[in-house]
PDB file with one MODEL, atoms N, CA, C and O in Angstrom:
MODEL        1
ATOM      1  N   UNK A   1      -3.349  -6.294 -21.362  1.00  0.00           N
ATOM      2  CA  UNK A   1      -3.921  -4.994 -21.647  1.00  0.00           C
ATOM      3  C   UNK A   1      -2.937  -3.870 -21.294  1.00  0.00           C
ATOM      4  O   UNK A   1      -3.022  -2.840 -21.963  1.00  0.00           O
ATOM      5  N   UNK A   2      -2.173  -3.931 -20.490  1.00  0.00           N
ATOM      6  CA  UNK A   2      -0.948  -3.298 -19.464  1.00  0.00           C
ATOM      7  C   UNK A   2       0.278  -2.991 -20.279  1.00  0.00           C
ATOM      8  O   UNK A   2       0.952  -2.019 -20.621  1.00  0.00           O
ATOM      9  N   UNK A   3       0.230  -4.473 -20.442  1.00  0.00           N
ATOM     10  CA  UNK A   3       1.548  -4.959 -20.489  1.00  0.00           C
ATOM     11  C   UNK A   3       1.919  -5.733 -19.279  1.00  0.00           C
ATOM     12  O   UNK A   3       1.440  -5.509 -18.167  1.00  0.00           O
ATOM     13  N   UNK A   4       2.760  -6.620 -19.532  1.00  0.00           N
ATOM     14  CA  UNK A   4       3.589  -7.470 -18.686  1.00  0.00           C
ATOM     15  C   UNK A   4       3.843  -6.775 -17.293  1.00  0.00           C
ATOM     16  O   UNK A   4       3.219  -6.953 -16.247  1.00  0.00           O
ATOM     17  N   UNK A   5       5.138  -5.762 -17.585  1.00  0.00           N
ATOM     18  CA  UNK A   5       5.372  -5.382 -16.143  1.00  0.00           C
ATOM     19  C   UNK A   5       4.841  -4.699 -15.417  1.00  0.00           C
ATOM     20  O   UNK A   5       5.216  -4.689 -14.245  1.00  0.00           O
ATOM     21  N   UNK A   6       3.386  -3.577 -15.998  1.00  0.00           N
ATOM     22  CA  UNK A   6       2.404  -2.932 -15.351  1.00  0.00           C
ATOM     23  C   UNK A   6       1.874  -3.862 -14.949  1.00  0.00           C
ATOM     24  O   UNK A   6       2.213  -4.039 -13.779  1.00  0.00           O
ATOM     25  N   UNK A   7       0.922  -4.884 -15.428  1.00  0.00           N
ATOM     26  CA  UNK A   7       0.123  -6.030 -14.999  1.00  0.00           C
ATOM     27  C   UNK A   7       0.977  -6.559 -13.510  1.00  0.00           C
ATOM     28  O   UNK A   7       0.425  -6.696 -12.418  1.00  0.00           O
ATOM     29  N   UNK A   8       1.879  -6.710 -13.686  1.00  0.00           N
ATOM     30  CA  UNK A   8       2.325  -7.115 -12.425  1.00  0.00           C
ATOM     31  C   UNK A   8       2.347  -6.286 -11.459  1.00  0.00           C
ATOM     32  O   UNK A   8       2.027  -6.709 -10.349  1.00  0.00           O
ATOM     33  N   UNK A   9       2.736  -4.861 -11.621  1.00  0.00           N
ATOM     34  CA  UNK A   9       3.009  -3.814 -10.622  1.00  0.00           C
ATOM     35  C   UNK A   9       1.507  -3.531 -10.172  1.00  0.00           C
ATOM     36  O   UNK A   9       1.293  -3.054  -9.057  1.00  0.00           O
ATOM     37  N   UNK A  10       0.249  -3.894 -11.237  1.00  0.00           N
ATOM     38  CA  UNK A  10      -1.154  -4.063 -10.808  1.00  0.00           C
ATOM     39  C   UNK A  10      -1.765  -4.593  -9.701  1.00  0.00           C
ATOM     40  O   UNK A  10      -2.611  -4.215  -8.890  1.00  0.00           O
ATOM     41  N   UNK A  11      -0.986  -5.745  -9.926  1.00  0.00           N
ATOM     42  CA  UNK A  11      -1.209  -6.722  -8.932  1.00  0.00           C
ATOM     43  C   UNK A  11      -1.158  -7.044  -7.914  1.00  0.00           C
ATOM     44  O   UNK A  11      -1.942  -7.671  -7.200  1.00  0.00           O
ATOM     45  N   UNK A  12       0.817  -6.184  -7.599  1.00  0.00           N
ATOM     46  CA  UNK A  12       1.200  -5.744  -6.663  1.00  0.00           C
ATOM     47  C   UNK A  12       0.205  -5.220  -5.644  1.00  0.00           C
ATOM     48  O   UNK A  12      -0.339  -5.785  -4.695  1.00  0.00           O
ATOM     49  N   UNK A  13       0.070  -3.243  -6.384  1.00  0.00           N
ATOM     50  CA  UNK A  13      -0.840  -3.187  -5.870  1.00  0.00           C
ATOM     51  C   UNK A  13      -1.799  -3.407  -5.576  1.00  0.00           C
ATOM     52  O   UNK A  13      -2.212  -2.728  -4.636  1.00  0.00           O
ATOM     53  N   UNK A  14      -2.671  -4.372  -6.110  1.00  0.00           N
ATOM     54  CA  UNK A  14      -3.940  -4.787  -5.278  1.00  0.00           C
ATOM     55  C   UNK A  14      -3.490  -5.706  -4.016  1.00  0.00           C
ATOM     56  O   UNK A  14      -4.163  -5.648  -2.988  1.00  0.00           O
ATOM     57  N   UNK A  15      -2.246  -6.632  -4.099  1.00  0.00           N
ATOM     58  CA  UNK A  15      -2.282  -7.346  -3.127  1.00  0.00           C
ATOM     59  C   UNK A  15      -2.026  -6.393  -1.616  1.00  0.00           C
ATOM     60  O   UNK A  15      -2.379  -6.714  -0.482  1.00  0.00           O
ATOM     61  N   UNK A  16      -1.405  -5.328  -1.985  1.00  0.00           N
ATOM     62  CA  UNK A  16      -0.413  -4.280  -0.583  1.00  0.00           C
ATOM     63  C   UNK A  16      -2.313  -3.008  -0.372  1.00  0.00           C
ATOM     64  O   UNK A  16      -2.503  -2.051   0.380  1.00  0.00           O
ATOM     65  N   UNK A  17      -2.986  -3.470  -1.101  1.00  0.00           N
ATOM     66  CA  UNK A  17      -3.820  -2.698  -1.124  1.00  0.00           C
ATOM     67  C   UNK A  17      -5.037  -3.424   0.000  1.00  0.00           C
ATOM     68  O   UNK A  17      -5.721  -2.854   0.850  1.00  0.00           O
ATOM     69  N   UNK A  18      -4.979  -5.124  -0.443  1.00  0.00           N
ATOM     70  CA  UNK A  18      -5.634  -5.707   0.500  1.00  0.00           C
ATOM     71  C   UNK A  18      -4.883  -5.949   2.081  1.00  0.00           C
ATOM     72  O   UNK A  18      -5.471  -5.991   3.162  1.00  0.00           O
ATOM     73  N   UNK A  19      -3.490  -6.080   1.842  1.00  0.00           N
ATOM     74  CA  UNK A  19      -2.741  -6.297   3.171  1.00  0.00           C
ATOM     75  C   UNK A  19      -3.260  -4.862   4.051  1.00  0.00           C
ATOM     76  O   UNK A  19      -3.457  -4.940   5.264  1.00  0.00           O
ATOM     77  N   UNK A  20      -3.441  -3.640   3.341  1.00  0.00           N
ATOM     78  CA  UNK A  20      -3.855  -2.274   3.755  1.00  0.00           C
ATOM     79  C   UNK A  20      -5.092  -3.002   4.993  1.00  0.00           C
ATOM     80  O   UNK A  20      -5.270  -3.139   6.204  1.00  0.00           O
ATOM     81  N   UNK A  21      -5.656  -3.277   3.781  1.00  0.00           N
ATOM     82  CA  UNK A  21      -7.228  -2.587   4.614  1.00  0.00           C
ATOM     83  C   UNK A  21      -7.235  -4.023   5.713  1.00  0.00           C
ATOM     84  O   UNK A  21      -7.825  -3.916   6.788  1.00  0.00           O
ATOM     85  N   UNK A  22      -6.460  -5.485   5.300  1.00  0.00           N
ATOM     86  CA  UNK A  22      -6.610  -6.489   6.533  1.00  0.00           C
ATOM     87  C   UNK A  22      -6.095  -5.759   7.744  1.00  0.00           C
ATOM     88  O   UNK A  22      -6.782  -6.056   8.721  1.00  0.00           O
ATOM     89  N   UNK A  23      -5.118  -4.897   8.032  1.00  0.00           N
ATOM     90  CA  UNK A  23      -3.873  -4.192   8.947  1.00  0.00           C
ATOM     91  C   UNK A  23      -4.817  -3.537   9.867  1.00  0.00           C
ATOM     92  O   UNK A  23      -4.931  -3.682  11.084  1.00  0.00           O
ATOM     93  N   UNK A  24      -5.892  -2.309   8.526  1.00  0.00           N
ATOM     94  CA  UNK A  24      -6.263  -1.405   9.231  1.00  0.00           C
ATOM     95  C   UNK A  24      -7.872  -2.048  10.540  1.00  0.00           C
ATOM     96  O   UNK A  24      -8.265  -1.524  11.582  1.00  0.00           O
ATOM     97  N   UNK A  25      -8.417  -3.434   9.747  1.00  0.00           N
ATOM     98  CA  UNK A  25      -9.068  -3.557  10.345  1.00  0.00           C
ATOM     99  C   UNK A  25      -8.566  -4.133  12.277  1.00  0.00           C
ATOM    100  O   UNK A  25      -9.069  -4.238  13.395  1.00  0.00           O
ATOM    101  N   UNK A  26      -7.238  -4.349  11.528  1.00  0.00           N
ATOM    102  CA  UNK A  26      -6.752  -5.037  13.341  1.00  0.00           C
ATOM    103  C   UNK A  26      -6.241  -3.699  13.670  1.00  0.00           C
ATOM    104  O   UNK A  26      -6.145  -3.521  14.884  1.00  0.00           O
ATOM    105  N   UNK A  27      -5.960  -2.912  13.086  1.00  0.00           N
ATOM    106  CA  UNK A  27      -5.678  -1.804  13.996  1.00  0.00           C
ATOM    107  C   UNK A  27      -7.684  -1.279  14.995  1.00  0.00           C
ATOM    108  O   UNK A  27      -7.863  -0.621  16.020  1.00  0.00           O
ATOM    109  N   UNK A  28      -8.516  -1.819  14.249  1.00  0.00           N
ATOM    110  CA  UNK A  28      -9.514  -1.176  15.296  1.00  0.00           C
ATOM    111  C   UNK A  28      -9.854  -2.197  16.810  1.00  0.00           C
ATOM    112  O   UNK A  28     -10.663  -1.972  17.710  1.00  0.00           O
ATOM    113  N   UNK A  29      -8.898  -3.340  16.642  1.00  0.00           N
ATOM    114  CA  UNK A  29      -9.129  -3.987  17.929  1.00  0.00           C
ATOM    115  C   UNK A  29      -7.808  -3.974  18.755  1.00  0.00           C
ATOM    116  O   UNK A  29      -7.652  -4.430  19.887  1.00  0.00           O
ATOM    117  N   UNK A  30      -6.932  -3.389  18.000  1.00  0.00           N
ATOM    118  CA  UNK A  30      -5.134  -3.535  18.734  1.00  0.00           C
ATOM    119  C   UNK A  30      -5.046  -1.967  18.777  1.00  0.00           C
ATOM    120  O   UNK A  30      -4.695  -1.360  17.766  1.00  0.00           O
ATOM    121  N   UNK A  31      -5.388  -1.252  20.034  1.00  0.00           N
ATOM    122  CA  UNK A  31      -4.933  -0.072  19.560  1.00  0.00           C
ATOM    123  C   UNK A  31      -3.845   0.511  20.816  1.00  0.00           C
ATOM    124  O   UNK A  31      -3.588  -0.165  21.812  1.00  0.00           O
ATOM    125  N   UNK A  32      -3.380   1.625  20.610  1.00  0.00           N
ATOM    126  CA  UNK A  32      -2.644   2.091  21.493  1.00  0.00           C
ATOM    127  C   UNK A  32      -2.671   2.629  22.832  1.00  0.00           C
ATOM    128  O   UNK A  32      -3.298   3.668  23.037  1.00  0.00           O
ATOM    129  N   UNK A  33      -2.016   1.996  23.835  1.00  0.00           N
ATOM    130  CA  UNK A  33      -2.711   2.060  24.892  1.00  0.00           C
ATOM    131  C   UNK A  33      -2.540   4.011  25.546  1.00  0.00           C
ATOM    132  O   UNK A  33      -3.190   4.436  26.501  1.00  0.00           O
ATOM    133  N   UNK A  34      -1.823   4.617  24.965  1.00  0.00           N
ATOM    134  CA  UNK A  34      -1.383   5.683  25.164  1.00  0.00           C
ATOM    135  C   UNK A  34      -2.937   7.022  24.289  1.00  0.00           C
ATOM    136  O   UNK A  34      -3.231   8.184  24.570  1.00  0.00           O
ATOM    137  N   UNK A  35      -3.379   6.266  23.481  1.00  0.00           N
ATOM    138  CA  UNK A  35      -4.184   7.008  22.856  1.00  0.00           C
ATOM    139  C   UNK A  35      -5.058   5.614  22.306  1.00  0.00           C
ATOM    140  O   UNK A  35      -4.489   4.798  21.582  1.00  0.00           O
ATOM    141  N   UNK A  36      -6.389   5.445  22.696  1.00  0.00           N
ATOM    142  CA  UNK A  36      -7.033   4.302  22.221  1.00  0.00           C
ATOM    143  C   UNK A  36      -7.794   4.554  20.942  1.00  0.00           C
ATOM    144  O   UNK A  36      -8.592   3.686  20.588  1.00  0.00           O
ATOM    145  N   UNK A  37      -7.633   5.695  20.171  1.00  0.00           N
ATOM    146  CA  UNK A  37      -8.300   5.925  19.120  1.00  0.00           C
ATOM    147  C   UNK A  37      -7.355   5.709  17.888  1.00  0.00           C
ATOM    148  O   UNK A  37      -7.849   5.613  16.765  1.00  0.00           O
ATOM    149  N   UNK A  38      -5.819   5.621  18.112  1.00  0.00           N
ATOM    150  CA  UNK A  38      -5.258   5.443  16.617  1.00  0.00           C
ATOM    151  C   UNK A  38      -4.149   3.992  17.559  1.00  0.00           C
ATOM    152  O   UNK A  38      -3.560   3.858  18.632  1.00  0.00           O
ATOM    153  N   UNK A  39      -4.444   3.101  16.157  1.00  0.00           N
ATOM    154  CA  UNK A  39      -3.630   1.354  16.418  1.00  0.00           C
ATOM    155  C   UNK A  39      -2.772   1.902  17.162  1.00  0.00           C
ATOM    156  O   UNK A  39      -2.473   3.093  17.247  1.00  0.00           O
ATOM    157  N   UNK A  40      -2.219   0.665  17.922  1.00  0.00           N
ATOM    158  CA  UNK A  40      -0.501   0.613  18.150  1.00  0.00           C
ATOM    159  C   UNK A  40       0.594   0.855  17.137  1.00  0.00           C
ATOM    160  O   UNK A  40       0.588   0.934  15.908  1.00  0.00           O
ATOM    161  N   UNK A  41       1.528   0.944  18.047  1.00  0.00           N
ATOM    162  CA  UNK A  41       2.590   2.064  17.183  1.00  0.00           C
ATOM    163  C   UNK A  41       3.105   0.809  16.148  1.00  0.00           C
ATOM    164  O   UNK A  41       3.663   1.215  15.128  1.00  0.00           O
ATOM    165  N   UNK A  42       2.952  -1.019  16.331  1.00  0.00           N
ATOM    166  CA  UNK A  42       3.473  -1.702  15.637  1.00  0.00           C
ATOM    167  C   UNK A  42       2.703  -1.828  14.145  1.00  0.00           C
ATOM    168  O   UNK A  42       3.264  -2.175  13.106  1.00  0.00           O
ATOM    169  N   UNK A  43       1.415  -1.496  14.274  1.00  0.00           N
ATOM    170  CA  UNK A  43       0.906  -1.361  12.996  1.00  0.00           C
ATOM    171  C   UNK A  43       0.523  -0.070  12.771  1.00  0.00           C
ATOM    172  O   UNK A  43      -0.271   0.093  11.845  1.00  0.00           O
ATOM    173  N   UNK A  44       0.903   0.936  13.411  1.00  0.00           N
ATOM    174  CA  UNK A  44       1.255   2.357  12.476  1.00  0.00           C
ATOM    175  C   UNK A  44       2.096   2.187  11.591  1.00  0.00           C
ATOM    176  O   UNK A  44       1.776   2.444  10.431  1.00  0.00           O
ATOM    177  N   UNK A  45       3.409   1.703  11.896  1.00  0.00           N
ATOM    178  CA  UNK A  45       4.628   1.654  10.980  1.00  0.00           C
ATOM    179  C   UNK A  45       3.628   0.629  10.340  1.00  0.00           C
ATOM    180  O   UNK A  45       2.681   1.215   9.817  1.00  0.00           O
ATOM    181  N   UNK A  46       3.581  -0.533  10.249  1.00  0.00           N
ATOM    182  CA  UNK A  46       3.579  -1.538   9.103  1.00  0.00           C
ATOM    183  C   UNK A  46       2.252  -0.756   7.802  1.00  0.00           C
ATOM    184  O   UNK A  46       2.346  -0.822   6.577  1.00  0.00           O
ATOM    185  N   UNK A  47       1.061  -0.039   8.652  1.00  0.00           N
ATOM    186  CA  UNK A  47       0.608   0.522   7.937  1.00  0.00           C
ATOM    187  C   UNK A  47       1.408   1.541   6.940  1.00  0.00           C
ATOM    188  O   UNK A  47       1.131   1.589   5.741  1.00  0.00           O
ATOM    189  N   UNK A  48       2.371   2.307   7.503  1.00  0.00           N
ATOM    190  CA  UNK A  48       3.018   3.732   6.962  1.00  0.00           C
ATOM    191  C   UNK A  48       3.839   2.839   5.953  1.00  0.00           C
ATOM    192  O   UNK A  48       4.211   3.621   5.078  1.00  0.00           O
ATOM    193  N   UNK A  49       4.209   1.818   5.715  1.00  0.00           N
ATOM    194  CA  UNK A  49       5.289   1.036   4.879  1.00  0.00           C
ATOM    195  C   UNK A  49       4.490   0.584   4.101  1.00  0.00           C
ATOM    196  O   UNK A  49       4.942   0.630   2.957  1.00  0.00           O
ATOM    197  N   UNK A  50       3.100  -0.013   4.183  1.00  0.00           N
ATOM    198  CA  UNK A  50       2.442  -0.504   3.001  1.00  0.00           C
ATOM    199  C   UNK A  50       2.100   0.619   2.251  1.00  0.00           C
ATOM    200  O   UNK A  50       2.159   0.684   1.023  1.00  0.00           O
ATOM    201  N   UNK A  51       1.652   1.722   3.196  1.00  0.00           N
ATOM    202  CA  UNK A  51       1.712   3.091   1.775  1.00  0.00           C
ATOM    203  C   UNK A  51       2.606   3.459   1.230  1.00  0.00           C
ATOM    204  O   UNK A  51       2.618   4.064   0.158  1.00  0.00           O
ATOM    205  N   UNK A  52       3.557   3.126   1.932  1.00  0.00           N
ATOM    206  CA  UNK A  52       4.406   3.929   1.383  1.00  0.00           C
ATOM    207  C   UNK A  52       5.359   2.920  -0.364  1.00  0.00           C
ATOM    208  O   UNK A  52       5.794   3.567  -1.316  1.00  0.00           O
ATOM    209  N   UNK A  53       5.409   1.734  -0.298  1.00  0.00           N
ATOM    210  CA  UNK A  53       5.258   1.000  -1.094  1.00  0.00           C
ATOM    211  C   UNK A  53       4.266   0.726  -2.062  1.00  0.00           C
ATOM    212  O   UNK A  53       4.589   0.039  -3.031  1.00  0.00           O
ATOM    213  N   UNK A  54       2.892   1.232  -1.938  1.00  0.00           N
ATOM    214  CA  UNK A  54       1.903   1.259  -2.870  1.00  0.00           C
ATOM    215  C   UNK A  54       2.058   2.846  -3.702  1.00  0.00           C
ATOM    216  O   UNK A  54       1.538   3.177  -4.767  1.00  0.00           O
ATOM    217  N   UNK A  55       2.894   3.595  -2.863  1.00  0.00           N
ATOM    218  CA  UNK A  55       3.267   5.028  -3.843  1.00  0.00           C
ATOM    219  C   UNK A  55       4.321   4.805  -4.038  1.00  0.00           C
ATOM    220  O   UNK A  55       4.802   5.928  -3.891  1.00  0.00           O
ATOM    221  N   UNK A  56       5.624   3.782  -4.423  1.00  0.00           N
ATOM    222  CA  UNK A  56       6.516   3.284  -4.940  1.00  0.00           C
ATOM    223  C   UNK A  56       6.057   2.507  -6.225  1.00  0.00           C
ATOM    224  O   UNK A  56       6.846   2.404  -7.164  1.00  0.00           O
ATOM    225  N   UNK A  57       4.977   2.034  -6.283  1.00  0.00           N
ATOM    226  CA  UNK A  57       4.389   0.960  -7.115  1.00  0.00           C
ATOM    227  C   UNK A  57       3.909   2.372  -8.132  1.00  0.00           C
ATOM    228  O   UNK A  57       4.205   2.682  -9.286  1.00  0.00           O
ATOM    229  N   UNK A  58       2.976   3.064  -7.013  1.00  0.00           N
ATOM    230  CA  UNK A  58       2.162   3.567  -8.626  1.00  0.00           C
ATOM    231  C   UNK A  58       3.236   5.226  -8.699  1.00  0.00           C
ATOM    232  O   UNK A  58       2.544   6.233  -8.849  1.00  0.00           O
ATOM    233  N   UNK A  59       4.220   5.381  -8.637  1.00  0.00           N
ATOM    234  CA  UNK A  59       4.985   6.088  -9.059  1.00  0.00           C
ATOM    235  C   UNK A  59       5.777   5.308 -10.375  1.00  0.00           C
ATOM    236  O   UNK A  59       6.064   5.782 -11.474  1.00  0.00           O
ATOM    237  N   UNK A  60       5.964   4.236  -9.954  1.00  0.00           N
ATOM    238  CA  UNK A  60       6.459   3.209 -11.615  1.00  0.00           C
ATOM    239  C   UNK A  60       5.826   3.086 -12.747  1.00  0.00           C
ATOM    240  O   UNK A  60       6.228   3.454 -13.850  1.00  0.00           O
ATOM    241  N   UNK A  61       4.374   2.329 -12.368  1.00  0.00           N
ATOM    242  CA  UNK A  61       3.592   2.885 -13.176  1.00  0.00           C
ATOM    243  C   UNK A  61       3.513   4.080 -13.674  1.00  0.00           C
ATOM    244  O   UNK A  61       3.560   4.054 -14.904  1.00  0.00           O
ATOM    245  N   UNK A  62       3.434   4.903 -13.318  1.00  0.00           N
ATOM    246  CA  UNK A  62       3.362   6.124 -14.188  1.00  0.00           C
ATOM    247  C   UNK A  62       4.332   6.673 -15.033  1.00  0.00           C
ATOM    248  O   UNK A  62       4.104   7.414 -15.990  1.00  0.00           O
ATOM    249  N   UNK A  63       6.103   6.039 -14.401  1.00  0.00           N
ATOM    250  CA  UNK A  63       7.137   6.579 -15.281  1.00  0.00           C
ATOM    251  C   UNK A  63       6.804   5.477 -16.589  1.00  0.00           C
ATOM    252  O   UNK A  63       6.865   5.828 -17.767  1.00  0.00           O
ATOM    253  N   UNK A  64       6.471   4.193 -16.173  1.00  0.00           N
ATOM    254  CA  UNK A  64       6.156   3.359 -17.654  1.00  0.00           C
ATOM    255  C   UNK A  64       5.044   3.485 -18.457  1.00  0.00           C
ATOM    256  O   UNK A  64       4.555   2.729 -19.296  1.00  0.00           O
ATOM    257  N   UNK A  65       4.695   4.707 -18.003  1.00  0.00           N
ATOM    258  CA  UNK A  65       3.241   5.151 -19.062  1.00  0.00           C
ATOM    259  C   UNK A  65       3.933   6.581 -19.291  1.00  0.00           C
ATOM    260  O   UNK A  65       3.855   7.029 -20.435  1.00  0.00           O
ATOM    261  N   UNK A  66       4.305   7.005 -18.751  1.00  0.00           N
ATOM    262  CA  UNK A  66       5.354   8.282 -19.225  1.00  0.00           C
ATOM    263  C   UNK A  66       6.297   7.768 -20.351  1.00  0.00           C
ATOM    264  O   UNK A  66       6.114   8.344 -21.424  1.00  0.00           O
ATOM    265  N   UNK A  67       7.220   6.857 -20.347  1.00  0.00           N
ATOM    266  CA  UNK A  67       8.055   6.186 -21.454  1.00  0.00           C
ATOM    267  C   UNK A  67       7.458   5.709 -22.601  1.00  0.00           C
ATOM    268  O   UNK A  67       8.153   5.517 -23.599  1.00  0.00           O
ATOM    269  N   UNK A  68       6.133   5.462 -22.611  1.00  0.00           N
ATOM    270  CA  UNK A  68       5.304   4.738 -23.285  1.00  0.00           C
ATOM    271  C   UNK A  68       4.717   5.918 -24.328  1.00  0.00           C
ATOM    272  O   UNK A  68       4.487   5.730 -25.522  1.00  0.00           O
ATOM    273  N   UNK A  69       4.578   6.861 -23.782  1.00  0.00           N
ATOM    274  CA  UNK A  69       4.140   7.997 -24.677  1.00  0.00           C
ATOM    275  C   UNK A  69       5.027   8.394 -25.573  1.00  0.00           C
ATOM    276  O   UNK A  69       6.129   8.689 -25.110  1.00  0.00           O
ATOM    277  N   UNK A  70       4.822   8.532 -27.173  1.00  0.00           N
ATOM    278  CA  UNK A  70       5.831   9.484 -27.823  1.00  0.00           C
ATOM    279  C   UNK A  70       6.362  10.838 -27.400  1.00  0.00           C
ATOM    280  O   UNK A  70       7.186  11.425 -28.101  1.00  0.00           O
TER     281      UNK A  70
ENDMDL
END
C-alpha cells in the first residue's frame, strides 16, 4: 500500500514505538535516585535515542512522500 521502503520504515516505527513504551514502563519502577519521579539517567538517554530515531524514521517518510508527489 506504501510501498516497499515506507512499509518498512512503518515497521520500523512501530517496532522503536513498542521498544518506547516497554522502556517507559521500566522507567516507572527504575527511577532516579536523585529525583524519584523521572527514570534513571540510563533510560533517559535510551528513551531520548528511541525518539529521537522514530523522528529520523518519520522525517524519511515524509521526504519519500514529498518525492512521490508531482
Amino acid at each position: 500500500m506504501m510501498g516497499v521502503a515506507r512499509g518498512r520504515l512503518a515497521v520500523s516505527l512501530d517496532v522503536l514505538t513498542d521498544a518506547l513504551a516497554m522502556v517507559g514502563q521500566h522507567g516507572v519502577y527504575c527511577t532516579s535516585n536523585r529525583n524519584p519521579a523521572v527514570p534513571a539517567l540510563d533510560l533517559q538517554f535510551v528513551l531520548s535515542q528511541i525518539t529521537g530515531a522514530k523522528e529520523l524514521i518519520q522525517s524519511v517518510m515524509q521526504e519519500l512522500e514529498s518525492q512521490k508527489k508531482p
